[in-house]
C-alpha positions as MATLAB code, in Angstrom:
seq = 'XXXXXXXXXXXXXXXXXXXXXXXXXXXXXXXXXXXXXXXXXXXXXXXXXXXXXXXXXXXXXXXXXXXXXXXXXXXXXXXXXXXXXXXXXXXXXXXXXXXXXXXXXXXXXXXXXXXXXXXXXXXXXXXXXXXXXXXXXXXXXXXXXXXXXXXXXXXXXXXXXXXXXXXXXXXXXXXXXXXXXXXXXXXXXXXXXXXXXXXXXXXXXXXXXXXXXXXXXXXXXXXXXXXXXXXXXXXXXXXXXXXXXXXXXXXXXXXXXXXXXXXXXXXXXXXXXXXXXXXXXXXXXXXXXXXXXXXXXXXXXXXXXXXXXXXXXXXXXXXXXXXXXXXXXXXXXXXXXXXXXXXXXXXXXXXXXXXXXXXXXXXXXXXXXXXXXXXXXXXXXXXXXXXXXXXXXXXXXXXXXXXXXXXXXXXXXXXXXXXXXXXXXXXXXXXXXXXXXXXXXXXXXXXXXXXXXXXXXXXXXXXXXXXXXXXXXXX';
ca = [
      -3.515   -2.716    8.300;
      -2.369   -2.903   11.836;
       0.875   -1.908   13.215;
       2.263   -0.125    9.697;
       5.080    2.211   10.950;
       6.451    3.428    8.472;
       7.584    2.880    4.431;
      10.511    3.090    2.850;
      10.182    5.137   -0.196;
      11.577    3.268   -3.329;
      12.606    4.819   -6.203;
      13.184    3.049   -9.444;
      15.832    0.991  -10.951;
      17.364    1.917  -14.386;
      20.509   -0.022  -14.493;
      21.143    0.540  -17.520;
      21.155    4.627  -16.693;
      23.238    4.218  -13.866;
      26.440    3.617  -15.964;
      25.850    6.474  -17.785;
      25.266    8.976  -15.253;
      28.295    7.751  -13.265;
      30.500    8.335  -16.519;
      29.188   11.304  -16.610;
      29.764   12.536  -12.308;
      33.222   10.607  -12.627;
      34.054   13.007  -15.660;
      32.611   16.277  -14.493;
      34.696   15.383  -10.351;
      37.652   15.318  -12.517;
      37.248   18.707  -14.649;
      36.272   20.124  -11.357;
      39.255   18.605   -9.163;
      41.373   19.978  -12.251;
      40.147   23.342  -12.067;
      40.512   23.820   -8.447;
      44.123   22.215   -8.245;
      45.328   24.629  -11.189;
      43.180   27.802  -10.656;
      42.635   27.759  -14.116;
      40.031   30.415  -15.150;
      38.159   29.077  -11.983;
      35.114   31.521  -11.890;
      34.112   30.988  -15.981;
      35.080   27.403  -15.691;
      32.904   27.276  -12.088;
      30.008   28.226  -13.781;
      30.180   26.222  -16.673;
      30.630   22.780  -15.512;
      27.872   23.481  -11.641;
      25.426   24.058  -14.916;
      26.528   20.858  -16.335;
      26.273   19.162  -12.969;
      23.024   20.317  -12.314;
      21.642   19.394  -15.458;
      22.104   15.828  -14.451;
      21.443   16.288  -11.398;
      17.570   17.765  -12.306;
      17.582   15.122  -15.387;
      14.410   12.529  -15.125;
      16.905    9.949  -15.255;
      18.939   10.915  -12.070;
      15.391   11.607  -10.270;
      13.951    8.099  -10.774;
      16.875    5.990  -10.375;
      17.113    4.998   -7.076;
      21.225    3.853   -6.834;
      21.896    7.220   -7.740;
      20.675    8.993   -4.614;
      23.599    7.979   -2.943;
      25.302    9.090   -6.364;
      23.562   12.325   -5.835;
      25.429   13.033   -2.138;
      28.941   13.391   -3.564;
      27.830   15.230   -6.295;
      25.941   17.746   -4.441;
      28.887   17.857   -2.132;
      31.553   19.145   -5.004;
      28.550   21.551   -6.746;
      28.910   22.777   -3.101;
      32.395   23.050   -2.550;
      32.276   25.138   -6.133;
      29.591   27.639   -4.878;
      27.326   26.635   -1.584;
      25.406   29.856   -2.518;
      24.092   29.064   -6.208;
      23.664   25.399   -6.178;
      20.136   23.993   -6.250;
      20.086   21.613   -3.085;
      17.843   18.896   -3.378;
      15.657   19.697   -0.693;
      14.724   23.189   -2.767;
      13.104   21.487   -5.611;
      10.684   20.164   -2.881;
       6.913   21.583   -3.260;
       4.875   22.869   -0.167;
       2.249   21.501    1.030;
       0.553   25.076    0.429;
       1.182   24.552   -3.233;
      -2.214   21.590   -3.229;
      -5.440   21.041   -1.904;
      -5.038   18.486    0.970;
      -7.855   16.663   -0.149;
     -10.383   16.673   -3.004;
     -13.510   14.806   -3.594;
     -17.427   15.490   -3.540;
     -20.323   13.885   -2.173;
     -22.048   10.789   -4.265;
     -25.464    9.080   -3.565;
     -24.670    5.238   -3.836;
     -24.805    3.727   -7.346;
     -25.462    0.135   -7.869;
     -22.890   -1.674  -10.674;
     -24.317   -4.632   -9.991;
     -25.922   -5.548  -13.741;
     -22.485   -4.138  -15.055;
     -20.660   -6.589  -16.302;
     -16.485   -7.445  -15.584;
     -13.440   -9.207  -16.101;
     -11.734   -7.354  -13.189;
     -11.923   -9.310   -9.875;
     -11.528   -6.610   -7.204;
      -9.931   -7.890   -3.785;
     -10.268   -5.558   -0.713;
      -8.428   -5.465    2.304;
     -10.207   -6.004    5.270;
      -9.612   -5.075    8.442;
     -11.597   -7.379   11.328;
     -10.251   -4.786   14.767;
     -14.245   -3.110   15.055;
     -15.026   -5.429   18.027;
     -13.782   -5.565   21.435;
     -12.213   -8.429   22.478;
     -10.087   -9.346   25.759;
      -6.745   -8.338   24.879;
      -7.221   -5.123   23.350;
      -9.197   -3.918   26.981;
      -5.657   -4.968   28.276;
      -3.625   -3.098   26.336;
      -5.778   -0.034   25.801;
      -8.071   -0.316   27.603;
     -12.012   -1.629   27.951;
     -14.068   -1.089   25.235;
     -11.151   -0.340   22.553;
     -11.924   -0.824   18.643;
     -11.134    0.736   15.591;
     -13.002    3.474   16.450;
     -11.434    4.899   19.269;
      -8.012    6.489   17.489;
     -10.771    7.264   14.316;
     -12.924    8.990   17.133;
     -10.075   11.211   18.589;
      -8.445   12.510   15.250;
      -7.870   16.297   14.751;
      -7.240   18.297   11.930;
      -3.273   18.801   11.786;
      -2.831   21.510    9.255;
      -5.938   23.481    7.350;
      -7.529   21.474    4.775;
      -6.642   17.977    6.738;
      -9.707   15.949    6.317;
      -9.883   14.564    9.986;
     -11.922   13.591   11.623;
     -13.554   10.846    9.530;
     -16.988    9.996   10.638;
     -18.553    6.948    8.833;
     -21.560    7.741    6.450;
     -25.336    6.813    8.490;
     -25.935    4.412    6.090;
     -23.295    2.283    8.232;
     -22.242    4.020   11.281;
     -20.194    3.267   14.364;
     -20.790   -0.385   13.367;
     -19.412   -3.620   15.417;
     -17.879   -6.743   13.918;
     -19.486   -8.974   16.064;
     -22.805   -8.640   14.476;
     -23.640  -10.265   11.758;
     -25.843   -8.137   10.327;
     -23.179   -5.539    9.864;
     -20.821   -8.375    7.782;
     -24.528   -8.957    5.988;
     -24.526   -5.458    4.951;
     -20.795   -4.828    3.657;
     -21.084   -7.808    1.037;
     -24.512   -6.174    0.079;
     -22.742   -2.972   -0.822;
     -19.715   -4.924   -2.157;
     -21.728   -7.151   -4.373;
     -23.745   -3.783   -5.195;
     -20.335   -2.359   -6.662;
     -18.939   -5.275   -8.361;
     -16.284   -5.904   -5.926;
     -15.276   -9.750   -6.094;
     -14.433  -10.583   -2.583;
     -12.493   -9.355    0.593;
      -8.722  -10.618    1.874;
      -9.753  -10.704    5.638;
      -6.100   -9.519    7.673;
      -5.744  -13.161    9.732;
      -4.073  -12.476   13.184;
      -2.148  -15.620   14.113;
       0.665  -16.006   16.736;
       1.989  -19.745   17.509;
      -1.559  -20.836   16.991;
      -3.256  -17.449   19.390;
      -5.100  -15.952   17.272;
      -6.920  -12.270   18.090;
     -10.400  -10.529   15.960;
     -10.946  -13.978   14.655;
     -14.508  -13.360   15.253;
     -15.700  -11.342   12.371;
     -14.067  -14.067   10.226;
     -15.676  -16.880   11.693;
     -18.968  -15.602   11.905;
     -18.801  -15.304    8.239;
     -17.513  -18.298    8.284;
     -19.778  -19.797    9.830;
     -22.928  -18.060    8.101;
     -23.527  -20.147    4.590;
     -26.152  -17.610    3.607;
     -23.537  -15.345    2.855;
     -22.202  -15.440   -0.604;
     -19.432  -13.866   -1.430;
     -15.775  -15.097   -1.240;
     -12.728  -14.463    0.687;
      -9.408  -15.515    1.701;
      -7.162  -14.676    3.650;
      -3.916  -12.708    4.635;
      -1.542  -13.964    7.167;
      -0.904  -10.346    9.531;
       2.367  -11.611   10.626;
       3.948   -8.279   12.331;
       4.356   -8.406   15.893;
       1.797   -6.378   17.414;
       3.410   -3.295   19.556;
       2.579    0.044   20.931;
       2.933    2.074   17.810;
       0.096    4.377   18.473;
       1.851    5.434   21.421;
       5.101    5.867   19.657;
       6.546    2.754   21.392;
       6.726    0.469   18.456;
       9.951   -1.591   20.763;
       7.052   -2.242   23.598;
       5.994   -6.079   22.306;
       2.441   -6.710   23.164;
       2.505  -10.147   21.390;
       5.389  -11.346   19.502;
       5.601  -13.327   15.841;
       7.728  -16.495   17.159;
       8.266  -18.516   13.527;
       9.083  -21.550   15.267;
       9.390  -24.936   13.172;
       6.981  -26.170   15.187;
       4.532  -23.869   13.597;
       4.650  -24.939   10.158;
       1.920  -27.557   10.551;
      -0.222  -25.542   13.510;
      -0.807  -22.867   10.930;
      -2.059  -25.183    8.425;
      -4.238  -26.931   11.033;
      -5.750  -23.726   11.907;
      -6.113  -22.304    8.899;
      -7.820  -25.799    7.315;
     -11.525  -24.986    7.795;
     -11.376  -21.669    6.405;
      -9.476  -22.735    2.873;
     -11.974  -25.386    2.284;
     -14.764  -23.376    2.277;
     -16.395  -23.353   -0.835;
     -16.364  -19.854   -1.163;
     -12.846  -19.237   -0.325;
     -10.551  -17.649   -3.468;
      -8.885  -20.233   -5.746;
      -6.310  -19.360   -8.360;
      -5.779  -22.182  -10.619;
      -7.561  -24.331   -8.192;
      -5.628  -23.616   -5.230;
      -6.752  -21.951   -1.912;
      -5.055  -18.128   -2.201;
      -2.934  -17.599    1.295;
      -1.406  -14.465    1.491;
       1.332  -13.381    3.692;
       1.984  -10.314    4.271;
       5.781   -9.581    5.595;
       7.696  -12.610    4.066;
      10.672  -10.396    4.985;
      10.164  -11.303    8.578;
      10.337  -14.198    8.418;
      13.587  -16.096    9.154;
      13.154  -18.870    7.037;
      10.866  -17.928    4.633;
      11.431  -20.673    2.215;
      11.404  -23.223    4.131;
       8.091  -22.436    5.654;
       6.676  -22.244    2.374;
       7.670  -25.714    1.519;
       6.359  -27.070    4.747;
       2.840  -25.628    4.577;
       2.753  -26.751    0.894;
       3.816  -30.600    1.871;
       1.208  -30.359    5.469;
      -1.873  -29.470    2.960;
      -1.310  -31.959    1.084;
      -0.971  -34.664    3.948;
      -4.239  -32.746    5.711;
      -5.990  -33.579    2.065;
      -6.158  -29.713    1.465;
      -4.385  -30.104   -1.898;
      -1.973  -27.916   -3.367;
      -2.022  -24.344   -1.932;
      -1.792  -20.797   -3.908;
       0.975  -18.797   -2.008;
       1.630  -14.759   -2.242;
       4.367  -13.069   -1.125;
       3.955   -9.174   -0.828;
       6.760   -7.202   -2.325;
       7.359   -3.709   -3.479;
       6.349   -3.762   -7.642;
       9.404   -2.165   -8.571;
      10.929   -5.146   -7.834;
      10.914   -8.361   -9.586;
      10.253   -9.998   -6.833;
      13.092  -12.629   -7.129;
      13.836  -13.050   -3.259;
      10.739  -15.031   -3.252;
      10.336  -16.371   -6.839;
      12.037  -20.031   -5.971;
       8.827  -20.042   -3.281;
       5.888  -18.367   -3.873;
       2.983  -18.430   -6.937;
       2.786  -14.816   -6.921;
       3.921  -11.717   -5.493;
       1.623   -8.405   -4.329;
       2.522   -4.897   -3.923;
       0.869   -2.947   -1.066;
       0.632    0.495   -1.538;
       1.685    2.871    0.759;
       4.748    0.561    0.719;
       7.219    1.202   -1.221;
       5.499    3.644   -3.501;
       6.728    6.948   -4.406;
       9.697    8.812   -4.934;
      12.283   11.868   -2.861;
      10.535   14.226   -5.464;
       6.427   13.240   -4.231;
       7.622   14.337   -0.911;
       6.031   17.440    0.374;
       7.414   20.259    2.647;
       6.134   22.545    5.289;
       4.458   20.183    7.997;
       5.238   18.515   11.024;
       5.811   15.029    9.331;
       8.707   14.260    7.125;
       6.102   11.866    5.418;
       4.029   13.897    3.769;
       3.521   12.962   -0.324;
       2.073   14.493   -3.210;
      -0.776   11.470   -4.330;
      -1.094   12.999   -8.206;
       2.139   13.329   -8.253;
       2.765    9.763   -7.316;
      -0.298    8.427   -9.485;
       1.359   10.731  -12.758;
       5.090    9.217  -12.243;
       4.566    5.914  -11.857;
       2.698    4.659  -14.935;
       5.620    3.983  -17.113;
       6.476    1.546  -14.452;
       4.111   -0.962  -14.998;
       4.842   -0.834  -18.589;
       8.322   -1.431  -17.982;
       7.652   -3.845  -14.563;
       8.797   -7.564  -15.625;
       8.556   -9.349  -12.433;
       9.673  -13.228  -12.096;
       6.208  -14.540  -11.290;
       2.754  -13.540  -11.620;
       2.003  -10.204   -9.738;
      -0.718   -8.643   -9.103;
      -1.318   -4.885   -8.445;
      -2.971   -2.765   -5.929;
      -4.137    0.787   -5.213;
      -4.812    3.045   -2.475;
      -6.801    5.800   -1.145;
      -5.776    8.993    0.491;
      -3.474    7.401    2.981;
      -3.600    9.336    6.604;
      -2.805    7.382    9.798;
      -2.273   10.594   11.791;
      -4.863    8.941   14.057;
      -2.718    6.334   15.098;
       0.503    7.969   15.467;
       1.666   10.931   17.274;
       4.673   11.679   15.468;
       5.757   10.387   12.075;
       2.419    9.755   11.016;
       2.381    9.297    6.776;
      -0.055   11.392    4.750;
      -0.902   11.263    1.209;
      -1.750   14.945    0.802;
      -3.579   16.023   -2.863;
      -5.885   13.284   -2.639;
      -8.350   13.128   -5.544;
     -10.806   11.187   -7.157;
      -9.618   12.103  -10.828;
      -6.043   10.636   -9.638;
      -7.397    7.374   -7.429;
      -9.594    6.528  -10.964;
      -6.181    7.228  -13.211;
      -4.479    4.797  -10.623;
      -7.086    2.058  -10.948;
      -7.132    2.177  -14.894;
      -3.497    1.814  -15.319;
      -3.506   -0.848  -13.306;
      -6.453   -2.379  -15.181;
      -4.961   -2.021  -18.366;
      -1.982   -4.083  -17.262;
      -3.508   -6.589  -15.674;
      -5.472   -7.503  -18.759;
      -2.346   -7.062  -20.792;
      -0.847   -9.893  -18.726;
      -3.529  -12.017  -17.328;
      -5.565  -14.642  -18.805;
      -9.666  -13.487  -17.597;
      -9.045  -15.841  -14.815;
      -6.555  -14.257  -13.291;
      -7.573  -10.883  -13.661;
      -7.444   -9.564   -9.933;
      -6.104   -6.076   -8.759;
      -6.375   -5.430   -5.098;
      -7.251   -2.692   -2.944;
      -5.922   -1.129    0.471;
      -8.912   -1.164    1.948;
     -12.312   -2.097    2.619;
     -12.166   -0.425    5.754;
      -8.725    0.998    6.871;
     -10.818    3.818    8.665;
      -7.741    4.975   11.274;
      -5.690    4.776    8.025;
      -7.356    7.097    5.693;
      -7.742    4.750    3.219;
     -11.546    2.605    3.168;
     -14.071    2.136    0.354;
     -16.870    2.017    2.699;
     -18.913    5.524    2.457;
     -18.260    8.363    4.768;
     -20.247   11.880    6.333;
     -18.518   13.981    4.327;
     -18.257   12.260    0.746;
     -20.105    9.595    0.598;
     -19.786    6.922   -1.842;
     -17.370    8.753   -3.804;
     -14.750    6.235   -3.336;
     -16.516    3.317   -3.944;
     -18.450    4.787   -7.007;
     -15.148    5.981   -8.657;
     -13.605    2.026   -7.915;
     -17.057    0.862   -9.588;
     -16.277    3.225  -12.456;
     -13.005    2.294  -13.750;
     -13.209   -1.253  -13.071;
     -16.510   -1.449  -15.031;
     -14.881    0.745  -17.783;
     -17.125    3.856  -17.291;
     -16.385    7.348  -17.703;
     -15.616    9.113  -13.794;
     -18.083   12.004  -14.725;
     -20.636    9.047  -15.130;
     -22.797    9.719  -12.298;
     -26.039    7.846  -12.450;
     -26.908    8.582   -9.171;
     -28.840    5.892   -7.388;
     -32.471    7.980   -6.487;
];
């Protein structure tokens, strides 16, 4: 979505490894303190215990634990202190970017799913900025969408799949034609994709691209359901590498509470708009931001209920390595929101111009003990992305996730699958995706020039529990 930075990368918390491993550094600092002060058979004794050290260092434990990096820092600083020549520094076990295909798909024909039966209720991200509007001409002048930064890509490094040129089937298109909204539920229906999470813009009761929303809003003909996700980021010059430069500021004034609500009202009655257990779904999508978190919770819940709205469905989005108990006295549910705080120091990749470049399979192969071992506080549900690339919006420190393939996106989605039907009842059973149509992102299930429908098909595939090399090409 708009106005994403940057990510933390979050590693993964074994507590119960920690105490180990620091029994284990605290013992080896104190052989290796003893040696040094006594110049006791230092060079045998050297050797002997930097192996040691290393060994934990390079264990799968002391990789995936994310306390221990700042374990790691001392310890690497003694293995240096014994011999700065021979010790493996972190950075070294690094891969180069040379060492994988940037990116790796194929074209597809589209496919219709549609008679395919299934239990998995597929949410997708989308993003409303393919219109012009007022204050976008302002602040980048007239005529600015979506397009534009997806227009000027370039290819970075050889291999980089930029630029990304929308498939004829769709096109340039504009948001503020119906026809075009018409036409993405067709080929979301097509691909048994349950609804979208429209990104909802609101500052102190502005609001900015509400127009693709309302006119499918407005436009009863169109069935298929929604909700929607409250964008609440201030919104600053981060494609120019200004992200301090406010262009419109999130205030989270008290005075808010019952505005939002207000404003929000004719869209969560809908009939079409997403219910869990009843209740309109509002999603919000940097609860970190926001001062008071809690208490704005429990105001919007107590203003739908005086506005006759009824009880409301609240998500919070948090990392899933978490269990998400900074918001578990508030919210229904929690999200994760891939690129966000997935992927670990080791997925990183070396040898380009950005420090955030990661290693997708690698990511998709380390993290599915994680779910299995993922007991979060409240219901949570999981998401996926694509091959992340938002060089296109930023000049420097742009995030790439390099080795992007549709054998690992499909391995993603069925992981997730399996553990959302491990946990949820079949009414619950949603899994989201990042996005619909994050085009200056890298990451969209709408077809492209170059591939196709390869993304959507291989979505279609695993959440309709086909085989990937299933390709009943649409003639």
């Amino acid at each position: 979505m708009k106005d994403i930075n940057s990510f933390e990368v979050t590693s993964y918390d074994y507590r119960s490894k920690i105490l180990e491993l620091n029994k284990k550094i605290s013992l080896l600092e104190q052989k290796i303190k003893k040696i040094e002060n006594n110049n006791i058979c230092l060079e045998k004794s050297r050797e002997f215990y930097k192996n040691e050290l290393n060994n934990v260092l390079n264990s799968t434990s002391w990789k995936i634990t994310k306390p221990l990096r700042f374990i790691r820092k001392n310890a690497k600083t003694n293995s240096e202190n014994l011999d700065k020549k021979d010790v493996t520094s972190f950075n070294s076990i690094l891969k180069s970017y040379r060492d994988f295909p940037a990116y790796t798909s194929e074209y597809q024909k589209d496919i219709d799913f549609s008679k395919i039966k299934t239990d998995i209720k597929t949410l997708a991200f989308y993003l409303p900025q393919f219109h012009t509007f007022k204050e976008n001409d302002e602040w980048w002048g007239k005529g600015f969408t979506e397009w534009t930064n997806t227009k000027k890509a370039k290819p970075l490094f050889t291999g980089h799949y930029q630029p990304r040129i929308p498939h004829s089937d769709f096109g340039y298109y504009k948001l503020d034609n119906i026809n075009t909204i018409k036409k993405q539920v067709s080929l979301a229906k097509k691909h048994n994709i349950y609804g979208f999470i429209f990104y909802y813009y609101w500052f102190s009761g502005k609001r900015l691209m509400e127009k693709p929303i309302d006119l499918f809003l407005n436009d009863k003909s169109i069935d298929f359901p929604f909700c929607l996700c409250w964008a609440n980021e201030n919104w600053t010059r981060t494609w120019d590498g200004l992200e301090n430069d406010i262009l419109i500021k999130q205030n989270y004034s008290k005075g808010d509470y019952k505005k939002f609500i207000n404003d929000i009202k004719k869209y969560i009655i809908d009939e079409r708009y997403i219910r869990i257990d009843g209740k309109p779904v509002i999603l919000v999508y940097n609860p970190k931001e926001i001062p008071n978190f809690g208490e704005l919770v429990n105001e919007w819940r107590k203003y739908a209920l005086e506005e006759s709205i009824g009880e409301i469905y609240i998500l919070a989005k948090c990392d899933f390595s978490t269990s998400g108990e900074e918001y578990a006295d508030y919210v229904d549910a929690c999200f994760d929101f891939p690129p966000h705080g997935v992927g670990h120091p080791e997925t990183k990749l070396t040898g380009l111009s950005s420090e955030k470049i990661f290693n997708y399979e690698k990511i998709v192969n380390d993290i599915d003990h994680l779910y299995k071992e993922h007991f979060p506080l409240k219901p949570f549900y999981y998401s996926v992305t694509m091959g992340w690339d938002n060089s296109s919006r930023r000049k420097e420190g742009y995030t790439i996730y390099y080795n992007y393939n549709l054998v690992s996106f499909y391995k993603w989605l069925r992981m997730i699958i399996e553990e959302t039907r491990r946990r949820n009842n079949p009414d619950h059973r949603y899994i989201f995706v990042n996005a619909w149509n994050e085009w200056a992102e890298g990451t969209y299930l709408e077809p492209d020039e170059k591939y196709g429908y390869a993304n959507i098909n291989t979505l279609s595939k695993a959440i309709c529990d086909l085989p990937l090399n299933d390709n009943n090409e649409k003639k």
